[in-house]
LOSEGU-365595 format. One record per atom (N, C-alpha, C): x, y, z; atom name. Coordinates in steps of 0.2 Angstrom, whole numbers, plus 2048, in hexadecimal, padded with zeros to 3 digits. Example, Ala and Ser with C-alpha at 12.3 -4.5 7.8 and 13.67 -1.06 7.14 Angstrom:
LOSEGU-365595
[pt [842,7E4,827],'N']
[pt [83E,7EA,827],'CA']
[pt [842,7F0,827],'C']
[pt [840,7F5,823],'N']
[pt [844,7FB,824],'CA']
[pt [840,800,827],'C']
END
This chain:
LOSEGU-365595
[pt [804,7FA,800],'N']
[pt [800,800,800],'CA']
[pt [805,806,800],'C']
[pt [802,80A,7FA],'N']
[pt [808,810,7FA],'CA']
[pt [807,816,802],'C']
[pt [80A,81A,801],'N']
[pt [80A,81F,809],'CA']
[pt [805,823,807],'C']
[pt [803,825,801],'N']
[pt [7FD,82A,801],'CA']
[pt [7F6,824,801],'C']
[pt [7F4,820,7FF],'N']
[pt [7EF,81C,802],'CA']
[pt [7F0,81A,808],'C']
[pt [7F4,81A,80C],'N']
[pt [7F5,819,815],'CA']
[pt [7F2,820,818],'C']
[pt [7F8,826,813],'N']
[pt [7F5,82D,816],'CA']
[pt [7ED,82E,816],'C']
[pt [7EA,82C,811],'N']
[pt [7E4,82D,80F],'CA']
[pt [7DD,827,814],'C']
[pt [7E0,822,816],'N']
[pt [7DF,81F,81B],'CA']
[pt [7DD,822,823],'C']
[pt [7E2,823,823],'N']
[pt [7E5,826,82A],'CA']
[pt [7DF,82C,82B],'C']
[pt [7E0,831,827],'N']
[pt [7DC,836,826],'CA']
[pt [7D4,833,826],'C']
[pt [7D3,830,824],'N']
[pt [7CC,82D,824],'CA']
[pt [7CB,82B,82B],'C']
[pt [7CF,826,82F],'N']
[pt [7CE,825,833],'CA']
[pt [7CE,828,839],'C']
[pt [7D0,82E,83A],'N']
[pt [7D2,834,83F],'CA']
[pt [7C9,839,83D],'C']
[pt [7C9,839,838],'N']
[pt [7C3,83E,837],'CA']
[pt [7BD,839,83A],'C']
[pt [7BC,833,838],'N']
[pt [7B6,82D,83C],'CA']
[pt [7B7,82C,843],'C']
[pt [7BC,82B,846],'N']
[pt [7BE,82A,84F],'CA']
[pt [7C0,832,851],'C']
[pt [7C0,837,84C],'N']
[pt [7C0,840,850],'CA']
[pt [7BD,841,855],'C']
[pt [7B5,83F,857],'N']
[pt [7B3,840,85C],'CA']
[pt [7B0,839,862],'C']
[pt [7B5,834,861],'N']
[pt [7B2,82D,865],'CA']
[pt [7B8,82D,86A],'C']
[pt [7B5,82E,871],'N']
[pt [7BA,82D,876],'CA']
[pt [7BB,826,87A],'C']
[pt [7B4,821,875],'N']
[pt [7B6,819,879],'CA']
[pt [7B5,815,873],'C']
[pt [7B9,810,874],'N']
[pt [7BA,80B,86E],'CA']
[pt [7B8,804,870],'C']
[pt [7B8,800,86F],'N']
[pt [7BA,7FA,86F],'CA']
[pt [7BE,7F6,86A],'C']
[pt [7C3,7F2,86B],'N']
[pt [7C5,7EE,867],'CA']
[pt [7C4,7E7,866],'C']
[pt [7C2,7E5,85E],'N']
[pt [7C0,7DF,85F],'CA']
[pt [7C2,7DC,85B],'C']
[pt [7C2,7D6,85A],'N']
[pt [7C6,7CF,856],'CA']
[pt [7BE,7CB,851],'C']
[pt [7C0,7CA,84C],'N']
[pt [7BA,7C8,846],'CA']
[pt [7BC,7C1,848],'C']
[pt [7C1,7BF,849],'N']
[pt [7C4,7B7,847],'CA']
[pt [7C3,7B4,843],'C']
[pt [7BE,7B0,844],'N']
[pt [7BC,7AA,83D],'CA']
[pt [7B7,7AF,83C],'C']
[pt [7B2,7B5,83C],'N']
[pt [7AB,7B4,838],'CA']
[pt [7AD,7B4,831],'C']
[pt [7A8,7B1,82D],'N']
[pt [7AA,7B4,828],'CA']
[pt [7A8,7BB,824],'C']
[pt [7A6,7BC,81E],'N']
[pt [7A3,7C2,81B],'CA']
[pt [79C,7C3,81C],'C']
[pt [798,7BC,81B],'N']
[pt [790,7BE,81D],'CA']
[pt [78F,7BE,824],'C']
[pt [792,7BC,82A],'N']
[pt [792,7BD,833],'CA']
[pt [796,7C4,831],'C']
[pt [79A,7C6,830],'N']
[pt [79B,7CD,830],'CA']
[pt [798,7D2,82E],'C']
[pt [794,7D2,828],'N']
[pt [78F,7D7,827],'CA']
[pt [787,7D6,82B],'C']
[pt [786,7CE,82E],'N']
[pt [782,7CE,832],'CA']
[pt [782,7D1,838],'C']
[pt [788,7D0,83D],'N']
[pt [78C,7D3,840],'CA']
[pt [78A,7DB,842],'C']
[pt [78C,7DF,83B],'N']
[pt [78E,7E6,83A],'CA']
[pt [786,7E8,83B],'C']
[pt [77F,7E5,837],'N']
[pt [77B,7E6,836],'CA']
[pt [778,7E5,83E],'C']
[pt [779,7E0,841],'N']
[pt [777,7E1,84A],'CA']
[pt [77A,7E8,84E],'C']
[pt [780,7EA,84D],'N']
[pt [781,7EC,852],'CA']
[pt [77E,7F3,84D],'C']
[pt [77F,7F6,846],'N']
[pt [77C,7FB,845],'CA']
[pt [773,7FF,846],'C']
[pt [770,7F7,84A],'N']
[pt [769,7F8,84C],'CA']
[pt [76C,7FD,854],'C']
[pt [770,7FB,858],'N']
[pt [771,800,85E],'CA']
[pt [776,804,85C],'C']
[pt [777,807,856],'N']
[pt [77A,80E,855],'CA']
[pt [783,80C,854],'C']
[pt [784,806,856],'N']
[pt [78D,806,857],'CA']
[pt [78F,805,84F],'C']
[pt [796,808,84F],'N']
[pt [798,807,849],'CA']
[pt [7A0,803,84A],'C']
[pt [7A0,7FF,845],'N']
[pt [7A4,7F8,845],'CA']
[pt [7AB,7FA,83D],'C']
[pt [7B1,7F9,83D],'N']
[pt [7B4,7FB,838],'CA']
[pt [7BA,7F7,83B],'C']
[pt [7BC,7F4,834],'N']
[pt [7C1,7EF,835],'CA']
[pt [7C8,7F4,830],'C']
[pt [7D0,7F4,838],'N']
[pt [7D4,7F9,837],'CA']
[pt [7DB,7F6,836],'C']
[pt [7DE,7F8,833],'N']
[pt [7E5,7F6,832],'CA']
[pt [7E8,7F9,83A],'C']
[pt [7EB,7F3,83F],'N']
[pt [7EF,7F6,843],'CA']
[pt [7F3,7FC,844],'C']
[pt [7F7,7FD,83F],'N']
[pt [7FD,803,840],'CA']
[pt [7FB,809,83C],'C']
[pt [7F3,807,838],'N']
[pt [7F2,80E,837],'CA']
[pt [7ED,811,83B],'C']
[pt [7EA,80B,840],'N']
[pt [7E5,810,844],'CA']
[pt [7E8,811,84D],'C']
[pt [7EF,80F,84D],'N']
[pt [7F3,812,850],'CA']
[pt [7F4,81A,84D],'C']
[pt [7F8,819,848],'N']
[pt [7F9,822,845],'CA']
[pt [7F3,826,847],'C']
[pt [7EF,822,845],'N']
[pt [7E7,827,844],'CA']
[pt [7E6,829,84B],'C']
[pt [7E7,825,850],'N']
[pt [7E3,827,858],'CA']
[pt [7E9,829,85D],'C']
[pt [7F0,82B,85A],'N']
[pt [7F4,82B,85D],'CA']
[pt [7F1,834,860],'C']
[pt [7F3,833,866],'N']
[pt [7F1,83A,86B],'CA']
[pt [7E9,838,86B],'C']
[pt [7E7,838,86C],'N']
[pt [7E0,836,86B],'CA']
[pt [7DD,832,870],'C']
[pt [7D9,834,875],'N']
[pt [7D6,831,87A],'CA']
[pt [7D5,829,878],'C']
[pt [7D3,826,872],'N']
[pt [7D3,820,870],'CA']
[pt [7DB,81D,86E],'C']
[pt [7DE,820,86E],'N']
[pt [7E6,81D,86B],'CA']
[pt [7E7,818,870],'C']
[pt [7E7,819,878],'N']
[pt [7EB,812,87B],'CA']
[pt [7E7,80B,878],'C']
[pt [7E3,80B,877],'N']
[pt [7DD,805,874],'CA']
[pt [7E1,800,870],'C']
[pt [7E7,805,86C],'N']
[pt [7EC,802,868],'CA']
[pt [7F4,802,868],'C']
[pt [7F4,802,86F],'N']
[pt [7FA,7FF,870],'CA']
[pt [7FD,7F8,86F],'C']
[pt [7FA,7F5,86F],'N']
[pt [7FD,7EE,870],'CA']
[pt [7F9,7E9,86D],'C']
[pt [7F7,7EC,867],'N']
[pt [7F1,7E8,863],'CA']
[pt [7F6,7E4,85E],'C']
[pt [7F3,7DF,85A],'N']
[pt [7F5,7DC,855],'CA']
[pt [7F0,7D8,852],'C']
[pt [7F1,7D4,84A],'N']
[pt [7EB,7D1,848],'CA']
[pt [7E6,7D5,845],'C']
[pt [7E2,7D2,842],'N']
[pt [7DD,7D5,83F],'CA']
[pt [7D9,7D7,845],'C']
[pt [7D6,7DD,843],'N']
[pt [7D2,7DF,849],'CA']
[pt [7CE,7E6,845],'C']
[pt [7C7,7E6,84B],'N']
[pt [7C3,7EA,847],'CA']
[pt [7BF,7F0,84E],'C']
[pt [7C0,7F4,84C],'N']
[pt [7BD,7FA,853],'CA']
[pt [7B6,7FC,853],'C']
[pt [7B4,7FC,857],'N']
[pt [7AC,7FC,859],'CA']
[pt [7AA,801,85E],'C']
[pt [7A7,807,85C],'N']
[pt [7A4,80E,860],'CA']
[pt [79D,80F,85F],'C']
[pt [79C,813,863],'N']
[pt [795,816,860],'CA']
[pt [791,813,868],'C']
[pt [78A,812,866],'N']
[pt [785,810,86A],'CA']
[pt [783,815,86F],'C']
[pt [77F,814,874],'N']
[pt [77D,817,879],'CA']
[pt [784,81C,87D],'C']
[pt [787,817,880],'N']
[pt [78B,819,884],'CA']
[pt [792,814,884],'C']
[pt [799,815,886],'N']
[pt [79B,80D,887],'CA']
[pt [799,807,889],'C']
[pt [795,80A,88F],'N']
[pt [795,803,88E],'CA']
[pt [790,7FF,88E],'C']
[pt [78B,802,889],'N']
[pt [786,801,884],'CA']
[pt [789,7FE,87F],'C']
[pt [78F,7FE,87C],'N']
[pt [792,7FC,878],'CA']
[pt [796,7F5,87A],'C']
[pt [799,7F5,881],'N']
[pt [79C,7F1,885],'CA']
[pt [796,7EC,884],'C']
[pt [791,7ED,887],'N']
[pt [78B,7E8,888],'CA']
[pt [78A,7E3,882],'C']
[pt [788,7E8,87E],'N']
[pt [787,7E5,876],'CA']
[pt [78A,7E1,873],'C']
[pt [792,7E1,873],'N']
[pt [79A,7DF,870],'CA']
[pt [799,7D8,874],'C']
[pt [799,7DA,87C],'N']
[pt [799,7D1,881],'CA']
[pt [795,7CD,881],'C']
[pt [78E,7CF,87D],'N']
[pt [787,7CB,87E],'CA']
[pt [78A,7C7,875],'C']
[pt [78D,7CC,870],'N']
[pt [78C,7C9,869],'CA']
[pt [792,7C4,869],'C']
[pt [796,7C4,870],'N']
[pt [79C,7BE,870],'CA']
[pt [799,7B8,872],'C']
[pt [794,7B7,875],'N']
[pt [793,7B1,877],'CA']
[pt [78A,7B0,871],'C']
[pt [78B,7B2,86E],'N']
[pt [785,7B0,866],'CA']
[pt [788,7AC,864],'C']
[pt [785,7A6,863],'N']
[pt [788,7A0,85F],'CA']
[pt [78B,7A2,857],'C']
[pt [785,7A5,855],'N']
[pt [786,7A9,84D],'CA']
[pt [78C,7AD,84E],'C']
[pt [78F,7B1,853],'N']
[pt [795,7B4,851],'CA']
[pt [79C,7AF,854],'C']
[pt [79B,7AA,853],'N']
[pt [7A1,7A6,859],'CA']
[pt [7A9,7A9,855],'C']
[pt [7AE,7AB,858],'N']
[pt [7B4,7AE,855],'CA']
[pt [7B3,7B7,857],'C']
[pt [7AE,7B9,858],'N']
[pt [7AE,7BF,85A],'CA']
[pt [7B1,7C1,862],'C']
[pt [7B7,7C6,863],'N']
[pt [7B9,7C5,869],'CA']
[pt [7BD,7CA,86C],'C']
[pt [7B9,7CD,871],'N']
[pt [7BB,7D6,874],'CA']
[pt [7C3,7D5,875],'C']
[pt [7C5,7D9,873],'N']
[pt [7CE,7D9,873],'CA']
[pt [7CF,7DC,879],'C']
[pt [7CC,7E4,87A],'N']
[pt [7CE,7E9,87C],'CA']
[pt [7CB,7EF,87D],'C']
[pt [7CC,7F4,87D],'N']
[pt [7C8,7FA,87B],'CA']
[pt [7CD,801,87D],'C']
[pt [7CB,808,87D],'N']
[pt [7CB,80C,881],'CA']
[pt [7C6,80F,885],'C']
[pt [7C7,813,88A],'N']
[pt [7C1,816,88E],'CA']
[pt [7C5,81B,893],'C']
[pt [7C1,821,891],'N']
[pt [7C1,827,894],'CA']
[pt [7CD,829,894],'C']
[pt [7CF,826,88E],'N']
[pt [7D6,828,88C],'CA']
[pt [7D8,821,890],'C']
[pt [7D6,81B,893],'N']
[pt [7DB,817,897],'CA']
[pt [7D9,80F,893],'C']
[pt [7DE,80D,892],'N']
[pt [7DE,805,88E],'CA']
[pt [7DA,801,892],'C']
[pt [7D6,7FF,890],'N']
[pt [7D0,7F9,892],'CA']
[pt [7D5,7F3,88F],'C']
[pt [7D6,7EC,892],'N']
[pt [7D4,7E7,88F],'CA']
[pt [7CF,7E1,88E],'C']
[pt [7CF,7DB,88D],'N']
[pt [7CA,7D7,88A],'CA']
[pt [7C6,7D7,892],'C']
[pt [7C9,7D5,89A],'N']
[pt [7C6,7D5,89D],'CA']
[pt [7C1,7DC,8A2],'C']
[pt [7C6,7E0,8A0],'N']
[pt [7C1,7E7,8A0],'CA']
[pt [7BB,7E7,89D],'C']
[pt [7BB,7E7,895],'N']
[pt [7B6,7E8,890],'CA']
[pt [7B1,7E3,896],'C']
[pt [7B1,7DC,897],'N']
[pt [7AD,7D9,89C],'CA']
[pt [7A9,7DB,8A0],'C']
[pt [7AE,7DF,8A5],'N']
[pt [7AB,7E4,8AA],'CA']
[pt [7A8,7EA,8A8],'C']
[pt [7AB,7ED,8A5],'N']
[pt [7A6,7F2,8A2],'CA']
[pt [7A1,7F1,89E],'C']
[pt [79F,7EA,89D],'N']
[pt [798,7E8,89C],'CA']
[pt [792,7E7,8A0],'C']
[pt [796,7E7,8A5],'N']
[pt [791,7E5,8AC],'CA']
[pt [78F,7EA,8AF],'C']
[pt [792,7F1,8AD],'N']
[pt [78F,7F7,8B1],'CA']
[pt [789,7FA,8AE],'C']
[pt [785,7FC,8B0],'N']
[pt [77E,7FE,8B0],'CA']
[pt [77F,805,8AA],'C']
[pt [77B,804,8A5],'N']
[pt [779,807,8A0],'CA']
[pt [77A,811,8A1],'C']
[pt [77A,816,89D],'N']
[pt [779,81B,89F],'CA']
[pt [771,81E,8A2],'C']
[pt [76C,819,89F],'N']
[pt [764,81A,8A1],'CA']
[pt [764,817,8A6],'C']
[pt [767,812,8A8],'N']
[pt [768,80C,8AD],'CA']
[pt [768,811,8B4],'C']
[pt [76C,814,8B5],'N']
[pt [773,81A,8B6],'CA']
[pt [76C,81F,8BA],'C']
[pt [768,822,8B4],'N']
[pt [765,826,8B4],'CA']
[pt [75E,825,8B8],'C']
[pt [75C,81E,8B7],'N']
[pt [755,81B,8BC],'CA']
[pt [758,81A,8C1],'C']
[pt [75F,816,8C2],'N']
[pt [761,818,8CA],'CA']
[pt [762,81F,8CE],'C']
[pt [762,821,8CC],'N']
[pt [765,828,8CF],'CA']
[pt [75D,82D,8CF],'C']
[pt [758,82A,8CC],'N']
[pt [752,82F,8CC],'CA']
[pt [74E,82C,8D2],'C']
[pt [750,822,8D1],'N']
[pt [74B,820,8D8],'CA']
[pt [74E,823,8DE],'C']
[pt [756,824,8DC],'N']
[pt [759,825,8E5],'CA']
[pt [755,82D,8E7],'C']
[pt [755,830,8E1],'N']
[pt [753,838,8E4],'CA']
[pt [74C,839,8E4],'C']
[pt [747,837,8E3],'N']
[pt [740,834,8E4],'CA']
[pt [73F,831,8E9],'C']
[pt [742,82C,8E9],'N']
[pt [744,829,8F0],'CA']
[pt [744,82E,8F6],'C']
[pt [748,831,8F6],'N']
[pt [74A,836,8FB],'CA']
[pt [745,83B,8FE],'C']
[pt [742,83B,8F8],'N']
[pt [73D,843,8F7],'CA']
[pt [736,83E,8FB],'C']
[pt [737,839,8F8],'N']
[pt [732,836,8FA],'CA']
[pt [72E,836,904],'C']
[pt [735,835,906],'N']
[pt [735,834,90B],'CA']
[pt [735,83A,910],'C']
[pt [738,83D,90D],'N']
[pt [739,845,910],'CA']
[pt [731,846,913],'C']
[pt [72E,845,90C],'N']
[pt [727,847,90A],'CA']
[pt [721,842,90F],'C']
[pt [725,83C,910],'N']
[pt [723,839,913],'CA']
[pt [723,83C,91E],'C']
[pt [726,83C,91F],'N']
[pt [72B,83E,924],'CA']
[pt [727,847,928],'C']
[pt [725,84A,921],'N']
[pt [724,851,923],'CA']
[pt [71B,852,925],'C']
[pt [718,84C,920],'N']
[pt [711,849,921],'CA']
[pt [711,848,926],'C']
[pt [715,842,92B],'N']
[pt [712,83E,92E],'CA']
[pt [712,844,936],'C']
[pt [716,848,935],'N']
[pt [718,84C,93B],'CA']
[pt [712,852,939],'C']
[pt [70E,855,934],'N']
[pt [70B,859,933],'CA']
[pt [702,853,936],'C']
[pt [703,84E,932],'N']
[pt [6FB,84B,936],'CA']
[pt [6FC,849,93C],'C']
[pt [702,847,93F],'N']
[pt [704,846,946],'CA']
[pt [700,84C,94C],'C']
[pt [703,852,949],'N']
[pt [701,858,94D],'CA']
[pt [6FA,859,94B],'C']
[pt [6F8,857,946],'N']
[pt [6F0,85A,945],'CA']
[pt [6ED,855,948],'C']
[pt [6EF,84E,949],'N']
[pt [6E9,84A,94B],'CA']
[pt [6EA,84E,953],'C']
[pt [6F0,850,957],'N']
[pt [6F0,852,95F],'CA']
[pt [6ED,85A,95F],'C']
[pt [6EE,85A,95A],'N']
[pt [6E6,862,95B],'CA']
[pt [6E0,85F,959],'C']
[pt [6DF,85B,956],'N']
[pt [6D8,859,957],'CA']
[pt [6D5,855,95D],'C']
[pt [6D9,853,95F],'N']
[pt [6D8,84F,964],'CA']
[pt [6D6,853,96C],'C']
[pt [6DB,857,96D],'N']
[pt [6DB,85D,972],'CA']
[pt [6D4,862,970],'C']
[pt [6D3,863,96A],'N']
[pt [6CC,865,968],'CA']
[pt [6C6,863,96A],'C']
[pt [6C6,85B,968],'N']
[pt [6C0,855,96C],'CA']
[pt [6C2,855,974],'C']
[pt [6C5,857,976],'N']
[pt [6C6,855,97E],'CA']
[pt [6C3,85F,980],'C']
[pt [6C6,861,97C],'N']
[pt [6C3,869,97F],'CA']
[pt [6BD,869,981],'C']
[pt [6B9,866,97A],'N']
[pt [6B2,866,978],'CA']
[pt [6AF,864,97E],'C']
[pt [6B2,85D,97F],'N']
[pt [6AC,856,982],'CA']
[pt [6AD,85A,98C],'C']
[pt [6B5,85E,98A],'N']
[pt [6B3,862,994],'CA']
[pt [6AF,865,995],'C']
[pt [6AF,86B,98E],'N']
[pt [6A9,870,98F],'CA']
[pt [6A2,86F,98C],'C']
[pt [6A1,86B,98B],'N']
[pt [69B,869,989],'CA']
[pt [694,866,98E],'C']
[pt [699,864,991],'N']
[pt [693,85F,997],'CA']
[pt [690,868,99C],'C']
[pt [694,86B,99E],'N']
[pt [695,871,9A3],'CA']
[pt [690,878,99F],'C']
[pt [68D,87A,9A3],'N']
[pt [68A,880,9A1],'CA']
[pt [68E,887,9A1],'C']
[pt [68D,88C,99E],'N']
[pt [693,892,99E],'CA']
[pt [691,896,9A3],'C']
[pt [695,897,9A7],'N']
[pt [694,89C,9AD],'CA']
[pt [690,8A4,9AB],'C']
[pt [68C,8A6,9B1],'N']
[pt [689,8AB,9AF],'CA']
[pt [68B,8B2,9B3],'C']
END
């Protein structure tokens, strides 16, 4: 391959990963041509985009680059996978599509996340972690929760005090009731 189609590579590939600060790295192994566009066609339903890269050119391309450490220690064919919800929206997707019988040979190498090298058993863990929505229903119960209680809490002490003034009201009543009023 001459230097000006590498140049012209490299350039491509810098302008598609310009704004992607998490990657993951994967291995195709044995699928062949139709499990790979099957493949590509699965994950393009949850927004991730899938591109198979020549090691040392998408080293040039992501060098400085919050996703560069991803390719330090790579080798073999290998293909990068971004996009989706969140990372690890994409961690999820990538973990669940390894163990699909129809992709058998599909297998997370590595990644980066937030500038720092993931590897195969990181991508793992970071499968495991709770969704950005996941994220977002926890954190709404916790403070709903809270409010709830408060709300609860501030009730019980406001009909606490109502029921003992109505009560001292029936006890007023029922003493001065029986009794005629002095003349």
């Amino acid at each position: 391959m001459s230097k000006i189609v590498k140049d012209m590579l490299v350039d491509d590939l810098k302008k598609r990963l310009g704004n992607v600060a998490d990657v993951v790295v994967v291995s195709l192994g044995r699928l062949d041509a139709q499990k790979t566009s099957q493949l590509r066609h699965t994950l393009r339903k949850k927004k991730i985009h899938l591109q198979m890269v020549k090691n040392s050119l998408v080293r040039r391309a992501t060098l400085d680059t919050p996703i560069g450490p991803a390719f330090t220690t790579t080798e073999g064919m290998l293909a990068i996978a971004w996009g989706g919800e969140d990372v690890v929206d994409l961690a999820k997707e990538l973990d669940r599509l390894t163990s699909v019988k129809d992709f058998e040979g599909l297998e997370c190498r590595g990644g980066a996340l937030d500038g720092a090298r993931l590897d195969a058993g990181d991508i793992k863990r970071v499968a495991k972690w709770p969704t950005r929505a996941e994220q977002l229903s926890i954190l709404s119960g916790q403070i709903s929760g809270l409010a709830s209680t408060l709300s609860g809490q501030i009730v019980a002490v406001g009909g606490m005090l109502a029921g003992q003034i109505s009560s001292r009201v029936e006890d007023l009543e029922k003493g001065s009731g029986g009794e005629a009023p002095a003349a």
